[in-house]
C-alpha positions as CSV (number, residue, x, y, z in Angstrom):
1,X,-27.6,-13.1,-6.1
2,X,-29.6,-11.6,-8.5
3,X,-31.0,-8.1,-8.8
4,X,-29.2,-3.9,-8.2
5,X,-26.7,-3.5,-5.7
6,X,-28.8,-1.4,-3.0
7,X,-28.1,2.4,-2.8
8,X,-29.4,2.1,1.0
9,X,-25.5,0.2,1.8
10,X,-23.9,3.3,1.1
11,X,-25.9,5.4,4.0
12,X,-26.1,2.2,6.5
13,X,-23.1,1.3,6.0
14,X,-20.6,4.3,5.8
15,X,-18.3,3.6,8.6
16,X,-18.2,0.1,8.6
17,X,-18.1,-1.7,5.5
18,X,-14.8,-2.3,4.3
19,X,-15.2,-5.2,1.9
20,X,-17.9,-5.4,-1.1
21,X,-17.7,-8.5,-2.9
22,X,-20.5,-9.5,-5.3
23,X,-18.5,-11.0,-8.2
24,X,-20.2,-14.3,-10.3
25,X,-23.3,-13.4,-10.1
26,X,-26.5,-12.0,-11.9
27,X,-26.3,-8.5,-11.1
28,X,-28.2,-5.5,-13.1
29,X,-28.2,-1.9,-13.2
30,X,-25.7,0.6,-12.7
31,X,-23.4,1.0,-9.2
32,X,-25.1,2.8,-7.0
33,X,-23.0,6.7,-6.9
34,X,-24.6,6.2,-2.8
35,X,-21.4,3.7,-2.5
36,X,-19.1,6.6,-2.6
37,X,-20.4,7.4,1.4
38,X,-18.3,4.7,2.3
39,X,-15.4,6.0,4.5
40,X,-13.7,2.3,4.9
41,X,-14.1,0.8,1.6
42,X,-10.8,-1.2,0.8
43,X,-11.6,-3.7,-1.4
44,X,-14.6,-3.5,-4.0
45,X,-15.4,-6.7,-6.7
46,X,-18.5,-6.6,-8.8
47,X,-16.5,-8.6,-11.8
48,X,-18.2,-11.1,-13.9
49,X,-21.8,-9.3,-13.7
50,X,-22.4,-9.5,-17.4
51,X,-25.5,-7.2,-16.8
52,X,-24.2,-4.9,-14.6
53,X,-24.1,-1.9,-16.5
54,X,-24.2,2.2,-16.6
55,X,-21.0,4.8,-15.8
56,X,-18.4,4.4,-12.8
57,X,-19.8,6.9,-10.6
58,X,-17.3,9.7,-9.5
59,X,-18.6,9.8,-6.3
60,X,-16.6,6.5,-5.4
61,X,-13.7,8.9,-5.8
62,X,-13.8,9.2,-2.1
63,X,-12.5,5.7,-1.6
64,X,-8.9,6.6,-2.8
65,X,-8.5,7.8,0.2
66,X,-8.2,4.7,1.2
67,X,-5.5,1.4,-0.1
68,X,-8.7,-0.1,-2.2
69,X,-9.2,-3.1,-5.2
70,X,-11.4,-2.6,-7.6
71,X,-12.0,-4.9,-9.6
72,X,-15.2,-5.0,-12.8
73,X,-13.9,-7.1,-15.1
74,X,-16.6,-8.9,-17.5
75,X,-19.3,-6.2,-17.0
76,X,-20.5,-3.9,-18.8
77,X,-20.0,-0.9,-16.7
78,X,-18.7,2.6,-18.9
79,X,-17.0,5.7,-18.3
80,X,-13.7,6.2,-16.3
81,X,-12.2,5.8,-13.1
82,X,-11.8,8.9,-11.2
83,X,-8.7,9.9,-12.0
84,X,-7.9,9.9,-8.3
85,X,-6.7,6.5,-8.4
86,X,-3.8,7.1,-11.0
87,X,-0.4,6.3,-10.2
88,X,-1.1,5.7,-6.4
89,X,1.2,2.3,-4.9
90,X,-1.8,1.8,-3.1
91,X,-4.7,1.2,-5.7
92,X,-5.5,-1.3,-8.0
93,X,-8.0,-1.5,-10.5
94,X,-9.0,-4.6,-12.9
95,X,-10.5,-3.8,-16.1
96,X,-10.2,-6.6,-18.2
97,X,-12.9,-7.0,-20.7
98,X,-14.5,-3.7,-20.2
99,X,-14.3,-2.6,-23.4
100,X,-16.4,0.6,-22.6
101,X,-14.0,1.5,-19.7
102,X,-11.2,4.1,-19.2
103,X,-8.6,3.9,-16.3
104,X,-6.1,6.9,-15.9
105,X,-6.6,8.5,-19.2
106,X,-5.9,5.0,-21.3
107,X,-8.0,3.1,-23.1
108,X,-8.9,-0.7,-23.2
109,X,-6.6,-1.4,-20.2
110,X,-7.0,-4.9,-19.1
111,X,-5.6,-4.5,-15.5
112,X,-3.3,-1.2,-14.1
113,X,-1.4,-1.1,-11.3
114,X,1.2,1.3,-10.5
Protein backbone atom coordinates (compact mmCIF):
# COMPACT_ATOMS: atom_id res chain seq x y z
CA UNK A 1 0.00 0.00 0.00
CA UNK A 2 1.18 3.18 -0.61
CA UNK A 3 -0.08 6.63 0.41
CA UNK A 4 -1.64 8.29 4.39
CA UNK A 5 -3.53 6.16 6.49
CA UNK A 6 -7.16 7.75 6.03
CA UNK A 7 -8.49 9.93 8.90
CA UNK A 8 -12.18 8.91 7.60
CA UNK A 9 -11.32 4.98 9.50
CA UNK A 10 -11.41 6.62 12.72
CA UNK A 11 -15.21 8.03 12.32
CA UNK A 12 -16.40 4.86 10.10
CA UNK A 13 -14.97 2.73 11.99
CA UNK A 14 -15.27 3.53 15.82
CA UNK A 15 -16.98 0.50 17.13
CA UNK A 16 -15.72 -2.01 15.03
CA UNK A 17 -12.32 -2.05 14.12
CA UNK A 18 -10.22 -3.82 16.38
CA UNK A 19 -7.13 -4.71 14.38
CA UNK A 20 -4.95 -2.07 12.22
CA UNK A 21 -2.18 -3.61 10.61
CA UNK A 22 -0.39 -1.76 7.80
CA UNK A 23 3.25 -2.75 8.50
CA UNK A 24 5.98 -3.28 5.22
CA UNK A 25 4.74 -0.99 3.29
CA UNK A 26 5.15 2.56 1.69
CA UNK A 27 3.27 4.64 3.97
CA UNK A 28 3.53 8.64 4.38
CA UNK A 29 2.44 11.30 6.50
CA UNK A 30 1.70 11.43 10.05
CA UNK A 31 -1.13 8.98 11.99
CA UNK A 32 -4.09 10.35 11.66
CA UNK A 33 -5.04 11.91 15.65
CA UNK A 34 -9.00 10.68 14.03
CA UNK A 35 -7.64 7.02 15.03
CA UNK A 36 -8.06 7.84 18.57
CA UNK A 37 -12.26 7.46 17.94
CA UNK A 38 -11.63 3.94 17.94
CA UNK A 39 -13.40 2.35 20.95
CA UNK A 40 -12.07 -1.41 20.10
CA UNK A 41 -8.69 -0.90 18.99
CA UNK A 42 -6.49 -3.82 20.35
CA UNK A 43 -3.81 -4.28 18.23
CA UNK A 44 -2.25 -1.38 16.07
CA UNK A 45 1.18 -2.05 13.58
CA UNK A 46 2.29 0.63 11.24
CA UNK A 47 6.19 -0.69 11.71
CA UNK A 48 8.59 -0.62 8.84
CA UNK A 49 6.88 2.59 7.15
CA UNK A 50 10.24 4.32 6.60
CA UNK A 51 8.17 7.53 5.52
CA UNK A 52 5.67 7.45 7.92
CA UNK A 53 6.33 10.37 9.85
CA UNK A 54 5.05 13.38 12.23
CA UNK A 55 4.11 13.11 16.36
CA UNK A 56 2.16 10.09 18.15
CA UNK A 57 -1.01 11.80 18.43
CA UNK A 58 -2.36 11.88 22.11
CA UNK A 59 -5.70 11.35 21.12
CA UNK A 60 -4.86 7.48 20.64
CA UNK A 61 -4.63 7.73 24.38
CA UNK A 62 -8.18 6.54 24.38
CA UNK A 63 -7.11 3.03 23.26
CA UNK A 64 -5.43 2.21 26.73
CA UNK A 65 -8.53 1.54 27.70
CA UNK A 66 -8.27 -1.31 26.01
CA UNK A 67 -5.34 -4.56 26.13
CA UNK A 68 -3.69 -2.98 22.77
CA UNK A 69 0.03 -3.64 20.66
CA UNK A 70 1.48 -1.02 19.27
CA UNK A 71 3.97 -1.44 17.45
CA UNK A 72 6.21 1.60 14.94
CA UNK A 73 9.29 0.26 14.77
CA UNK A 74 11.43 1.55 11.60
CA UNK A 75 9.43 4.80 11.07
CA UNK A 76 10.02 7.89 11.54
CA UNK A 77 7.18 8.91 13.73
CA UNK A 78 8.26 11.59 16.95
CA UNK A 79 6.99 12.51 20.20
CA UNK A 80 5.78 10.20 23.03
CA UNK A 81 3.42 7.74 23.89
CA UNK A 82 0.67 8.93 26.10
CA UNK A 83 1.79 8.28 29.15
CA UNK A 84 -1.39 6.28 29.64
CA UNK A 85 0.10 3.24 28.55
CA UNK A 86 3.03 3.10 31.27
CA UNK A 87 3.37 0.27 33.49
CA UNK A 88 -0.09 -1.34 32.43
CA UNK A 89 0.31 -5.68 32.23
CA UNK A 90 -1.85 -5.06 29.44
CA UNK A 91 -0.01 -2.87 26.81
CA UNK A 92 2.83 -3.20 24.74
CA UNK A 93 4.59 -0.91 22.70
CA UNK A 94 7.56 -1.55 20.14
CA UNK A 95 9.84 1.20 19.51
CA UNK A 96 12.83 -0.12 18.09
CA UNK A 97 14.62 2.17 15.74
CA UNK A 98 12.64 5.17 16.51
CA UNK A 99 15.14 7.19 17.44
CA UNK A 100 12.90 10.36 17.64
CA UNK A 101 10.49 8.43 19.99
CA UNK A 102 9.75 8.53 23.83
CA UNK A 103 7.86 5.68 25.70
CA UNK A 104 6.97 6.31 29.45
CA UNK A 105 9.31 9.13 30.16
CA UNK A 106 12.63 7.02 28.63
CA UNK A 107 14.42 7.63 25.84
CA UNK A 108 15.58 5.49 22.82
CA UNK A 109 13.64 2.45 24.18
CA UNK A 110 13.72 -0.32 21.70
CA UNK A 111 10.64 -2.34 22.96
CA UNK A 112 8.83 -1.86 26.74
CA UNK A 113 6.66 -4.04 28.23
CA UNK A 114 5.74 -4.11 31.73
Amino acid sequence: LTGTIPSQLGEQLQSSLTRLSLSYNQLEGSIPSELGLIKTMELFHVSHNDNLTGRFPSELGTWSRNRVTIDIRETNVTGSIPGQFCFDPHKYVVLANCTQMECCGMADVAAWSP
